[in-house]
Every structure is written in C-alpha cells, then in structure tokens.
Residue, then its C-alpha position, 0 to 999 in steps of 0.5 A: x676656539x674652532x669657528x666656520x663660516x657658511x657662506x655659500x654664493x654664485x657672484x662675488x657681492x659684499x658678503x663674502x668680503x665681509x666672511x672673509x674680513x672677519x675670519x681674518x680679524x680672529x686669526x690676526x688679532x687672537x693667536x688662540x683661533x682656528x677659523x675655516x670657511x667652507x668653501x662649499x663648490x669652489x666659489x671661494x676660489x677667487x679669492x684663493x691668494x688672499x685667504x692664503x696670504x691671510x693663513x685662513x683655511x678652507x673646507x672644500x666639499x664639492x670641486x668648482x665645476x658646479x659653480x662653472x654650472x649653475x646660472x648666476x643671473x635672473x631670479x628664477x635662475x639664480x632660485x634654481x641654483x640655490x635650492x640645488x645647492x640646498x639639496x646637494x649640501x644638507x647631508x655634506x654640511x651636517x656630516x661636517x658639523x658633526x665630524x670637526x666640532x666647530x665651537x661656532x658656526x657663523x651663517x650668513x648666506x642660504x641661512x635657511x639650511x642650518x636653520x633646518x639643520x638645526x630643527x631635525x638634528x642636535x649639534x654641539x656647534x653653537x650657531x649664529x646668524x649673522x645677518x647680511x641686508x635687511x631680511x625680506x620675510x615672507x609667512x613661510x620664512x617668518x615661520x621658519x625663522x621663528x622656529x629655527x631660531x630658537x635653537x641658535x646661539x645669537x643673531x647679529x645685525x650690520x646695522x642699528x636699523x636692522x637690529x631694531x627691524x629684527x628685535x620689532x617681528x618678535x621671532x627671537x629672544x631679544x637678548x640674542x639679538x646683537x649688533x655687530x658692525x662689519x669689518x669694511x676697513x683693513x687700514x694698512x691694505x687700503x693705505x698701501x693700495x691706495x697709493x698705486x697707480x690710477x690707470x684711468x685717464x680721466x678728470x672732473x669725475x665723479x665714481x659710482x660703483x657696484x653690481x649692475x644690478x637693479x638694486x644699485x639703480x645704476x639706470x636712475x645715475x645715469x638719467x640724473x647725471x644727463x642733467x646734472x650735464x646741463x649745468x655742469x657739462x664738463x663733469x664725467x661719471x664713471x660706473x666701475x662694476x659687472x653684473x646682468x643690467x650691464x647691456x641695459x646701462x651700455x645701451x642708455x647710454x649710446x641711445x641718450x649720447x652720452x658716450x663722451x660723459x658717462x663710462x662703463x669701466x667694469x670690475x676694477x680689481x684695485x678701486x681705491x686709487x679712482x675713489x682718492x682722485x674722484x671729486x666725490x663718490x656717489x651711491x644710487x642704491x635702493x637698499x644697502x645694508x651697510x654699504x661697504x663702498x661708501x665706507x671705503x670711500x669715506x677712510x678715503x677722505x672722500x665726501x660721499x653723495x648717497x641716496x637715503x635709502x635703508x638701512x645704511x647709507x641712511x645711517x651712515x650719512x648724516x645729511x650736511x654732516x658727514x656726507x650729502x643725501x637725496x630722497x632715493x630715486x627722486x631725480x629733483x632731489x638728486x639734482x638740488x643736493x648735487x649743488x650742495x655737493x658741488x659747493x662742500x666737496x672740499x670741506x675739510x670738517x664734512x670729510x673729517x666726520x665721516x672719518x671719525x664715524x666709519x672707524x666702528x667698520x675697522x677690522x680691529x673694531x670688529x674683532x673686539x665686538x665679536x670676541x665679547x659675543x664669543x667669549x674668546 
C-alpha cells in the first residue's frame, strides 16, 4: 500500500508532528507500506534527521528558498503565503497524484486544494480528510466542504468533540466520518529523552508551553500567575516557546516586575526533562484540538493544570479526576483551582488516571485505528 501525506506549513506547530508520528507508525508497525510526505517547498526540512532516522521518504517539489520567503506572521501575511502556495501547488500536486498512485492521500493542512482538486479532476487515490482543531466555517467553506467532499474516502476527527461537531453541519455521509486519535506518545523516545539532563536551574515551577500565539493566551498565564504570587510568592513560572506575541509577553513581564518569577525560555528542543521536575503543567489555551503538551505531560506522570476550553482539554481532563480545570480566561477561576492544585499535585490516583486515559495517543494505538480505516 502507497500513501502520502499533504500537509503544507510556514511554522513547525502540532500538525506536522502528528504527520510525521503517523506515517512512522505505518512504516514501523506494518512491513507492507510505503509512506511518503510531500515536502511541498522544503518546510519538512526541519525535521530532516528524524523522518531519515524513522526511514520515511519525502516528495520535494519546490527548493526551500520559498519558505525562507514568505511571511509566517500576522493574518493578513501568513493569508498571502498560503493562497500563494495554492497557486504555485495546484498543477505540481495533481500532476503527482496522477504520476505515483497513491492508494491513499491523507490531508490535513491547506485542505482546500485537494478538495478543489477533487471537483475538476478523477483520480484513482482515495483521500481522506483528516482534520487537525476544530474547523472554523464560513458560507464559502461550508460549501465548499459540502461539495468537495463528497468525493473523499473518509474523514477523520482528533476528538469525540470535533466528530459530533462535524457529523452535526450534515455536509457528508455520516458513515465516513470517523474518529481517529493522534499518535502524541512514542513511548521509548520519550523514556529515553526524558532521562536527559534538564539544563534549567530552576525550583518550585510550574511550566506552561507552546506557540506565543493568541491562541495559547500566554498574556492571560502571566496576569493569574502575578497573583497566584501573593499567595505563593516563591512559585516561578516558565513559558518554554517562540512565536509572534513573544515582545508583547517580554514586555508584561518587565512592565509588571516580574523578571524574578515568570521566564520566557524560548523553543526547548528536548522539553521532557522540564516537564518531569515541574510541580505541574499548566495550559492556557483558548482552543486545542487535542493538545498534544498535555498528553505528553501526562505519559510524564505530571498532573495537568488546564483551561476547559474545546475541544481537547476539555476532554482529555476530567476535572478532580485525571487532572484540574479552570473556566478559560476566567482569572477568579484560575486562582481557586490553583489550590486544589497545589493540594493534589502529588496524588498518586489523579496522576495514575491520566495515564490510563492518554494511552489511546500511543503510536501503536493509532496505528491499529488506522489500519481498520485503510484496510491494510
């Protein structure tokens, strides 16, 4: 069996890990596939030694200096470089299709070329959707999608939320729809790399991660934790990401003084050691569809502090259960289940559920899910 991946991106984000996680689980746990990703301008040269070290090949159409080239940040700019990406990709990708055969071709970003693809040409590849956060829709893209999807294969949904949330608009059969959990958790990679070294000198603290985008609300985390410090004043707080809200949270926090309790770290190649020796993970977010740091941070045996926003955390966290929730970007909320925090961080049963819940993330676990989809 051949299958692609179309997964197009300007900034390393979840998405492209989970391609790459899947593809690897086809090729690690069923000696019959061939997976390749197109590697559409050179963006999946970053992770260039891993998808070698996992023996997964790429179909390289452009050379990388189109990426080096086209703004990343801010919505108008970022809108410009994927409708130019559109453009410059519509004749390369269906030429492509046509040339190898996929038996699959797997979307998950800039879905709405195949989808067009799919309205003037017939291929022999079936496609499938396979839909990363939940789907923002407006006439034009309802449309679209109502049409266009008729000819796919199946659609697939990271989560129990988006699946009902997609089988609810009545744009495909609901037969197609499927649910079909990430692969987050490669469980000897992260047991190995969670035994290196934490290079951080810091105690008492508690680690958010991510983006510095508006949709990780790291601007919210840093006003609650200045009065969480009140009442805990030796807590510290580190924001280990990169991203174009990085000037607006340095600048909170020099403005406020709290240079000696909140620390931007930037991007952490390795972030499992930080997550094993925090008192707890916190996420901030106002949306995540999963939310693969707090699945990571769960397999870590870390309990999980997370806003109830849709469509995963609020899933994933069963609140007093597996983890703790506060109403999202609700600061009164945040500080009263801070306390419940701070007095079960160390239950042994809260950590012990999470496990048992996140293991449906494993690699093995989606590799099994797709291969029914497939019928490898």
């Amino acid at each position: 069996m051949k299958c692609f991946y179309w997964s197009p991106f300007l900034t390393p984000i979840a998405t492209p890990r989970a391609v790459i996680n899947s593809a690897y689980s086809l090729q690690k746990f069923s000696k019959k596939n061939y997976c390749s990703i197109i590697n559409f301008f050179g963006e999946f040269n970053v992770y260039k030694k891993e998808l070698e070290n996992n023996q997964i090949q790429t179909v390289n159409l452009f050379e990388n200096f189109i990426i080096n080239n086209l703004p990343k940040y801010g919505k108008i700019k970022s809108r410009f470089s994927f409708i130019l990406i559109f453009i410059l990709s519509f004749f390369p990708l269906k030429n492509l299709i046509k040339k190898e055969e996929p038996d699959f071709l797997i979307v998950q970003l800039i879905t709405s070329l195949p989808m067009i693809l799919l309205l003037f040409f017939k291929f022999r590849t079936k496609f499938i959707l396979r839909i990363s956060g939940l789907p923002k829709l407006n006439i034009f893209r309802k449309i679209l999608w109502k049409i266009a999807l008729k000819n796919f294969h199946l659609v697939t949904c990271p989560t129990e939320s988006t699946y009902n949330y997609i089988k609810s608009l009545n744009i495909i059969e609901p037969e197609k729809v499927k649910l079909l959990y990430d692969p987050v958790i490669e469980v000897s990679k992260i047991k190995k790399k969670i035994k290196e070294k934490n290079n951080f000198d810091f105690k008492n603290y508690f680690l958010a991660a991510g983006r510095l985008t508006k949709q990780k609300n790291f601007i919210f985390l840093c006003k609650a934790f200045q009065q969480v410090l009140a009442k805990y004043p030796d807590y510290k707080l580190l924001i280990a990401g990169e991203g174009e809200d990085g000037n607006k949270i340095k600048n909170y926090i020099i403005k406020h003084n709290l240079e000696k309790n909140i620390f931007l770290i930037n991007y952490v190649d390795n972030i499992f050691p930080l997550i094993k020796d925090a008192e707890a993970f916190i996420l901030s977010s106002l949306w995540e569809d999963p939310g693969f740091v707090i699945i990571e941070a769960a397999f870590c045996r870390k309990i999980v502090f997370s806003s109830n926003c849709l469509t995963g955390p609020r899933e994933i966290i069963k609140n007093d259960h597996n983890g703790f929730l506060f109403e999202s970007n609700n600061i009164k909320s945040f500080l009263q289940n801070f306390d419940k925090l701070i007095k079960k961080k160390k239950d042994k049963q809260i950590l012990l559920n999470n496990l048992k819940y996140i293991k449906k993330f494993t690699l093995f676990n989606h590799y099994r899910a797709l291969k029914e989809l497939l019928i490898i």
